[in-house]
N, C-alpha and C positions, 0 to 999 in steps of 0.2 A: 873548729874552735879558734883557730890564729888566723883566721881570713875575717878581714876588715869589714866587708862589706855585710856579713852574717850580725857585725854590734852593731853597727852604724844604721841599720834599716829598723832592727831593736830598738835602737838606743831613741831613734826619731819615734818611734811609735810610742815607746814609754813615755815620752814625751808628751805626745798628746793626750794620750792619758791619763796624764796628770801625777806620773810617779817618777817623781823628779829625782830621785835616789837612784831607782835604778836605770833611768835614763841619765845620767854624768854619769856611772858606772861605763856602761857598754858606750855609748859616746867617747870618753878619755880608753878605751880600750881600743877603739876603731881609731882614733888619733895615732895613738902607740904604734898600731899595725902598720898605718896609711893616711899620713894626714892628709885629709879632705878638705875643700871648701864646704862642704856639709857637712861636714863631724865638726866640723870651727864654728860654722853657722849656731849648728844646734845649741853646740855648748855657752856660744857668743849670747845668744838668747836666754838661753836659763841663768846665766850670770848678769845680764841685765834683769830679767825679771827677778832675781833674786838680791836688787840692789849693789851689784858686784862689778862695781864700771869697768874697775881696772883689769880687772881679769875677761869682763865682756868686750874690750877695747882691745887687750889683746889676742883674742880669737877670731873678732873682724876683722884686725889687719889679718890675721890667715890666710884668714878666707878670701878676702877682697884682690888677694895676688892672682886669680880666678879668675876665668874669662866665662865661668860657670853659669846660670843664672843664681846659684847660691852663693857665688864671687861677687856680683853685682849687687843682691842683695842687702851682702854684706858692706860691700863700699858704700853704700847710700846710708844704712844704720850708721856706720860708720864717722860719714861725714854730717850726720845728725849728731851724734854726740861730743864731734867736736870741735862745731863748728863754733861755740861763744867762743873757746880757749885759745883756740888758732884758726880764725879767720882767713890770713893771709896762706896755708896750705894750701885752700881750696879753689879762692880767689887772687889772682894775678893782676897788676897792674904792668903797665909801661908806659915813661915818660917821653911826650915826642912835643915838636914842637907843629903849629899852623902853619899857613903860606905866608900868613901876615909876622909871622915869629911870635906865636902867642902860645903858653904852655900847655900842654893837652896832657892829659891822661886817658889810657885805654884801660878799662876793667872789663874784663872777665872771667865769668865764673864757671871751674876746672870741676865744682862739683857735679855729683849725679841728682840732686834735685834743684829745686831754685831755691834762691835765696832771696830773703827783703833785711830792710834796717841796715845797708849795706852802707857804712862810714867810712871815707878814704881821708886822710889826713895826708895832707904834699908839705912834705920837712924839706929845709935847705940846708945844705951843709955845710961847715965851715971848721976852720982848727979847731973851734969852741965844741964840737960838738953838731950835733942837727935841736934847730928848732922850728917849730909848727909854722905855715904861713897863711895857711889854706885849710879848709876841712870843709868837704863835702857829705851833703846824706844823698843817697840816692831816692828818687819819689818812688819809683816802682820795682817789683821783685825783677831780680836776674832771672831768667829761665838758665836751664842746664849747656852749656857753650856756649849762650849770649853772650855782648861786647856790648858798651857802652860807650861812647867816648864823652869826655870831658872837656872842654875849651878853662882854660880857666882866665881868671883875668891880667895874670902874671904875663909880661913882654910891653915890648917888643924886644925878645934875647935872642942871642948866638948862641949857634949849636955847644959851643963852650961852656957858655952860661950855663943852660938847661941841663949838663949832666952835674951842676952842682945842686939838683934835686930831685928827689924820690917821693914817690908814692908807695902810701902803706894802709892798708886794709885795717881799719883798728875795732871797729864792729860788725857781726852780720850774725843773721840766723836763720835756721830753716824756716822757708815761705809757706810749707805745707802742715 
């Protein structure tokens, strides 16, 4: 009865079966014993399907610590849900410069699915503050560790110059 593995095979069947009561039961009892990438999974799941982000957001990251296929799983729900709010978690940028000293930006994207509608906006920075100079959309979806690079039309700068701006990921969403 205190062994993990006896709720948690429960708890996923209740699950499918459609007795969502007493699958979170034996699921948060198999948590209690042993958290799982699979007891987080499950429960991650029934708390989205039951409208319940913040509590389904925090079961995927659980889970997603996981090199599990229910770890993976959950990193990709995961980065599905949040990817409008925080774009930049997923997707990387870095600012380099051309041969010619022209400003480049490298995107890419850290998640596990692709992504399209991918907005990078290049701010410059100053005592004022950073303001916009640049803003790109990308034409086609990232796949999952594509790069991208960007020339922009900004230079001919010194490498001085060029760390007085950054690139920031200000839109994206899942492609699938």
């Amino acid at each position: 009865p205190d062994y993990f593995r006896h709720h948690l095979t429960r708890g996923l069947l209740q699950r499918k079966l459609g007795n969502a009561q007493a699958a979170r039961r034996d699921l948060l009892r198999s948590v209690a014993l042993l958290p799982t990438a699979e007891g987080h999974l499950g429960l991650g799941l029934m708390a989205e399907g039951g409208g319940r982000q913040v509590e389904a957001l925090s079961h995927f990251r659980k889970a997603a610590s996981a090199s599990s296929p229910a770890g993976k799983d959950a990193l990709g729900r995961l980065a599905r849900l949040e990817m409008s709010s925080k774009p930049g978690q997923y997707i990387k940028t870095a600012i380099g410069l051309t041969r010619d000293g022209r400003l480049a930006v490298t995107v890419t994207n850290r998640a596990p699915l692709s992504v399209g509608d991918v907005r990078v906006s290049i701010r410059q920075r100053s005592n004022l503050g950073q303001r916009e100079v640049l803003s790109y959309k990308l034409r086609r979806p990232l796949a999952p560790s594509a790069k991208v690079d960007l020339v922009t039309e900004l230079g001919p700068m010194s490498v001085k110059q060029a760390r007085g701006f950054n690139a920031v990921i200000t839109h994206a969403r899942p492609a699938e």
